[in-house]
FIMIZA-550442 format. One record per residue (C-alpha): chain; residue number from 0; y, x, z. Coordinates in steps of 0.05 Angstrom, whole numbers, plus 5000, padded with zeros to 4 digits. Example, Ala and Ser with C-alpha at 12.3 -4.5 7.8 and 13.67 -1.06 7.14 Angstrom:
<sites>
["A" 0 [4910 5246 5156]]
["A" 1 [4979 5273 5143]]
</sites>
This chain:
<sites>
["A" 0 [4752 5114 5199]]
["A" 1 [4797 5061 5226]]
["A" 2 [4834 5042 5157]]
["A" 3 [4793 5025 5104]]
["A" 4 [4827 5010 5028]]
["A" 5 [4799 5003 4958]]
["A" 6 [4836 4979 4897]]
["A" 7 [4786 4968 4831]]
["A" 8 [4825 5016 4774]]
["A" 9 [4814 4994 4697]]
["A" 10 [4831 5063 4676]]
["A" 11 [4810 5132 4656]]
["A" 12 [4784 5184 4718]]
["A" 13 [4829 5234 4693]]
["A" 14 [4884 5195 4698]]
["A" 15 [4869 5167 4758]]
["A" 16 [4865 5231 4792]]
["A" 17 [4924 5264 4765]]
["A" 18 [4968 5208 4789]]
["A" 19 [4937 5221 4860]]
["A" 20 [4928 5296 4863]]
["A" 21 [4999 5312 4836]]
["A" 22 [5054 5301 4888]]
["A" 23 [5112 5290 4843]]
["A" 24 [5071 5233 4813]]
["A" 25 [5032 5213 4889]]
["A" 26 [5104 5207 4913]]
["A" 27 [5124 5153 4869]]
["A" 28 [5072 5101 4874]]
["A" 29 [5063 5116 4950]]
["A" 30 [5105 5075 4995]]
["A" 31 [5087 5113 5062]]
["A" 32 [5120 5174 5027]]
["A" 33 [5193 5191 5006]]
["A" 34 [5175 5260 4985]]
["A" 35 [5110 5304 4982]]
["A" 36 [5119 5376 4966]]
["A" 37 [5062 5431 4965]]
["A" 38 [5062 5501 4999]]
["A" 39 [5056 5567 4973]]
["A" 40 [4980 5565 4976]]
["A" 41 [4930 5612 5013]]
["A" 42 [4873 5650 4974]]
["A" 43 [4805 5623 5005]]
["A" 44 [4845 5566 5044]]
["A" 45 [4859 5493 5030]]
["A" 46 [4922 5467 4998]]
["A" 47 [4986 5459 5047]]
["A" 48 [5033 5406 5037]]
["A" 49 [5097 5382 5068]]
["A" 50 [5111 5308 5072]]
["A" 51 [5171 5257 5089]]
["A" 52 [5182 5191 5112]]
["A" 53 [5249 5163 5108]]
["A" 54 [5232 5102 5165]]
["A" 55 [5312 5079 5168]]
["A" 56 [5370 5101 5127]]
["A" 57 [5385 5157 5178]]
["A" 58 [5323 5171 5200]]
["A" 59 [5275 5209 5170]]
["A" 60 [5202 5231 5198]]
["A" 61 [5166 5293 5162]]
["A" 62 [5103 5324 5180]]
["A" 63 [5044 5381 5145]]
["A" 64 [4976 5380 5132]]
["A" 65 [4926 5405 5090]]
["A" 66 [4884 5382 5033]]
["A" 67 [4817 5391 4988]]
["A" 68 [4788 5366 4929]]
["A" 69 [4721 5361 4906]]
["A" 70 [4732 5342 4833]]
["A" 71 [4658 5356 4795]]
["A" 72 [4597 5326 4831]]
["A" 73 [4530 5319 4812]]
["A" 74 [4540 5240 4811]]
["A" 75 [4598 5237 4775]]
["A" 76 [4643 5219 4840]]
["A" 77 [4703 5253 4863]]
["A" 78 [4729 5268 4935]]
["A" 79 [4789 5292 4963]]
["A" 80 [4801 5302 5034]]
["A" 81 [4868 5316 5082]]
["A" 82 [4885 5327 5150]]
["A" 83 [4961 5316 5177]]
["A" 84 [5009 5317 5234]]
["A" 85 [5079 5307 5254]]
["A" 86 [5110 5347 5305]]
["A" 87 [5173 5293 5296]]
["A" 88 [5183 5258 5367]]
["A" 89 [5209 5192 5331]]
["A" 90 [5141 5194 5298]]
["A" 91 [5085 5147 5330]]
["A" 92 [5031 5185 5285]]
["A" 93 [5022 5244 5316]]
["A" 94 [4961 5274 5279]]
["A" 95 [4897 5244 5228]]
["A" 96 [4853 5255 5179]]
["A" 97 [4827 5219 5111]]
["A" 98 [4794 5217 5053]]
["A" 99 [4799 5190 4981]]
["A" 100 [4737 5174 4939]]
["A" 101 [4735 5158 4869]]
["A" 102 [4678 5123 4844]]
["A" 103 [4664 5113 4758]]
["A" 104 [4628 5050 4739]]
["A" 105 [4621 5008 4682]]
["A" 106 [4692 4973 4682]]
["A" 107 [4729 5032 4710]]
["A" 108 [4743 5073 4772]]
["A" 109 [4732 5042 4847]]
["A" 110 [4790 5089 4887]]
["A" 111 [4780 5075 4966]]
["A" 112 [4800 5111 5024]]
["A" 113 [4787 5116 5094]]
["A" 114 [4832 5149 5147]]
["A" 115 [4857 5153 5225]]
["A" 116 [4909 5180 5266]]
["A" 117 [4926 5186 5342]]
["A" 118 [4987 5151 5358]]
["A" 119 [5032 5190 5415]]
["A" 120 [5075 5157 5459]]
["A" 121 [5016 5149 5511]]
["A" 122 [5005 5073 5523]]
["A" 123 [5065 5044 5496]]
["A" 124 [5052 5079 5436]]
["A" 125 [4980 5045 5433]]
["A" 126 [4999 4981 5442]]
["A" 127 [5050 4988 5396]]
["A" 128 [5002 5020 5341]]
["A" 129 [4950 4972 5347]]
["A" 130 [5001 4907 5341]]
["A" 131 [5048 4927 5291]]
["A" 132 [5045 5000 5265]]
["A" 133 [4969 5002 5240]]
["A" 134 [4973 4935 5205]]
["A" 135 [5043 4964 5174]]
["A" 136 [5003 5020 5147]]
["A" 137 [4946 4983 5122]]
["A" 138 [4989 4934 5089]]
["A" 139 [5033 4994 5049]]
["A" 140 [4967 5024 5032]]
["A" 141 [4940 4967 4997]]
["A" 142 [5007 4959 4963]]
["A" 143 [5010 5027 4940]]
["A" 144 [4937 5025 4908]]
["A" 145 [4960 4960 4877]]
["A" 146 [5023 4987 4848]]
["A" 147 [4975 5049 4826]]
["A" 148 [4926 5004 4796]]
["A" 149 [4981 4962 4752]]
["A" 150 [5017 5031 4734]]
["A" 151 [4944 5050 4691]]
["A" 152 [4921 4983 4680]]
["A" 153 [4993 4959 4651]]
["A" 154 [5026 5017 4642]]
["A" 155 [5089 4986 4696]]
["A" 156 [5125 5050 4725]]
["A" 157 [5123 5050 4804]]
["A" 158 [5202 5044 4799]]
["A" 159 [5197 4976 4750]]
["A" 160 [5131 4944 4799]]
["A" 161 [5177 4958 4864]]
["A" 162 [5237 4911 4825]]
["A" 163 [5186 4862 4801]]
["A" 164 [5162 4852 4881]]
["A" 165 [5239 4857 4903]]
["A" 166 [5254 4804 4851]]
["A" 167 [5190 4767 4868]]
["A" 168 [5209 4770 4934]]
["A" 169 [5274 4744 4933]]
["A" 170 [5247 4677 4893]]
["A" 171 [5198 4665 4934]]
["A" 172 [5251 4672 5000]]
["A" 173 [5291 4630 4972]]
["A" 174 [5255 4566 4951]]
["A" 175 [5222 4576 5016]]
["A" 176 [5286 4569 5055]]
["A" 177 [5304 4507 5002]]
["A" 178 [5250 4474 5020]]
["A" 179 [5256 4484 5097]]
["A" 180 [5330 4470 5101]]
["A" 181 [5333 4408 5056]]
["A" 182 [5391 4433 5018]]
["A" 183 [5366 4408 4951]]
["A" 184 [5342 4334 4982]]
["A" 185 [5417 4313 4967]]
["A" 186 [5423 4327 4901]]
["A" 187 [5359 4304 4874]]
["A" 188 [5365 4237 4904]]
["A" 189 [5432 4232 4871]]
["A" 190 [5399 4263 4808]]
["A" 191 [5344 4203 4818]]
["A" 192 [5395 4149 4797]]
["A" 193 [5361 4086 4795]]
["A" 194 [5300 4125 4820]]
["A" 195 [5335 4140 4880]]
["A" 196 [5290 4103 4925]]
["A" 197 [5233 4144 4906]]
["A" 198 [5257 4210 4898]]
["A" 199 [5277 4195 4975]]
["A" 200 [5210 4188 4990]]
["A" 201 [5176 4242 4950]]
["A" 202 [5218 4296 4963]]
["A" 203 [5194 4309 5032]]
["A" 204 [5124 4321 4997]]
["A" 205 [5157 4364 4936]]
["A" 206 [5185 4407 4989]]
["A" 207 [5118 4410 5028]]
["A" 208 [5092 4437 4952]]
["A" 209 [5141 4485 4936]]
["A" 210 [5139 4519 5014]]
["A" 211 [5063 4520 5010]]
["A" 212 [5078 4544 4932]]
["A" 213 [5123 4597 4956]]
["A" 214 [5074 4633 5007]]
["A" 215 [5012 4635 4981]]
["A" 216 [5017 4627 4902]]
["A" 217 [4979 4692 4868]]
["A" 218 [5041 4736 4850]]
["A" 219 [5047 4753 4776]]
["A" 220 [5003 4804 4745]]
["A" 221 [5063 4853 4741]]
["A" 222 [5078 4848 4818]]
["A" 223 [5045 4896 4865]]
["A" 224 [5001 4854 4924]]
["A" 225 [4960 4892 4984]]
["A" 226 [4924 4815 4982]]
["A" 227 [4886 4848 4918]]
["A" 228 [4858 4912 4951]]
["A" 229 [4788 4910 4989]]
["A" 230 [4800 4920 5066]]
["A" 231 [4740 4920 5088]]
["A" 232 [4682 4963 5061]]
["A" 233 [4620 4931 5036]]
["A" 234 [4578 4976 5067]]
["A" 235 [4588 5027 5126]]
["A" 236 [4636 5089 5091]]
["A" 237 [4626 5159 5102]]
["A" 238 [4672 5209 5103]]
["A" 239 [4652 5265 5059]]
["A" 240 [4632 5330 5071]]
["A" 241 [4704 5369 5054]]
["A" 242 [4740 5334 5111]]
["A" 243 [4688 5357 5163]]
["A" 244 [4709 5431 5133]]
["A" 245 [4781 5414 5140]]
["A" 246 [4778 5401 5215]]
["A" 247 [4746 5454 5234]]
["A" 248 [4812 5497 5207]]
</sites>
């Protein structure tokens, strides 16, 4: 698989896979989704869905696919499987596959995935995928499994962790830009008084501190972060069995 996430949930199995395995609720802590609506369902075939993307204001990319769940195993693990596509020509995924694996331990539930697409476009659409779209997608993954993890761990509603990261966001932006700009070096030397001589000095190094503050400070527990999710497996991950039966449809 070429994209590889896994968030650590501190939360109930149940939970965790009704939050994933029901649309209305998948749709609202998954930012690569604006809507995800199942189809009237097939005796002896796999679950169809309908999905959509709004990419721009007045643009919006939809696409089908298919999914299957595996939700009692012998070792206590869970699967679910999907395969997709988007017949949309503004769409630069034109078809994939994935998986989902959830995985009980002691402190709770280890929920990774692995998926991959084909990009169309032919070569412009490669290049394209490989420098900007697939670390786009990676990136909103691991966000969403964050914003998942704090919605069971802390009980924050999608819709509340999306203004906490908007609002985090916006903080961060701007004591970045005060401390690149200078704006503030003014009025803290006149602030300084009698101090003014070293406050002239030492602001250069405050703003050094707040910039360096500003980008890589851990954000607060509430926020969603991809930085949390693992990216990389720890050892080699295999699909399982149920998406092999999916592609063969």
């Amino acid at each position: 698989m070429g994209l590889y996430v896994e968030a650590h949930v501190r939360g109930d199995l149940d939970d965790l896979w009704a939050r994933t395995q029901d649309p209305a609720q998948h749709q609202r802590w998954d930012l690569r989704f604006t809507s995800i609506d199942y189809l009237p369902r097939v005796e002896g075939e796999p679950q169809g869905f309908r999905y959509a993307t709004r990419v721009l204001p007045f643009l919006t990319v939809a696409g089908t696919g298919a999914c299957a769940g595996e939700k009692e195993r012998p070792d206590g693990t869970r699967t679910s499987a999907l395969r997709f596509a988007s017949p949309h020509p503004l769409s630069l995924l034109a078809e994939g596959s994935g998986y989902w694996r959830y995985v009980p331990d002691a402190d709770g539930v280890r929920f990774l995935t692995g998926y991959d697409y084909r990009p169309r476009w032919g070569r412009f659409g490669a290049v394209a995928d490989r420098l900007l779209f697939r670390p786009l997608i990676g990136w909103a993954t691991a966000w969403s499994f964050d914003r998942l993890r704090i919605w069971l761990e802390r009980g924050v509603t999608p819709e509340r962790a999306l203004r906490h990261w908007l609002a985090e966001c916006a903080v961060r932006g701007f004591v970045l830009l005060a401390a690149c700009s200078g704006t503030v070096y003014g009025a803290l030397v006149d602030a300084a008084g009698p101090l003014a001589p070293l406050a002239l000095y030492s602001t250069p190094v405050l703003a050094v501190v707040a910039a360096l503050l500003a980008l890589f400070a851990p954000p607060l527990p509430g926020t969603p972060a991809a930085r949390r999710c693992l990216r990389t497996p720890i050892a080699q991950a295999r699909a399982p069995r149920v998406l092999a039966t999916l592609e063969q449809r």
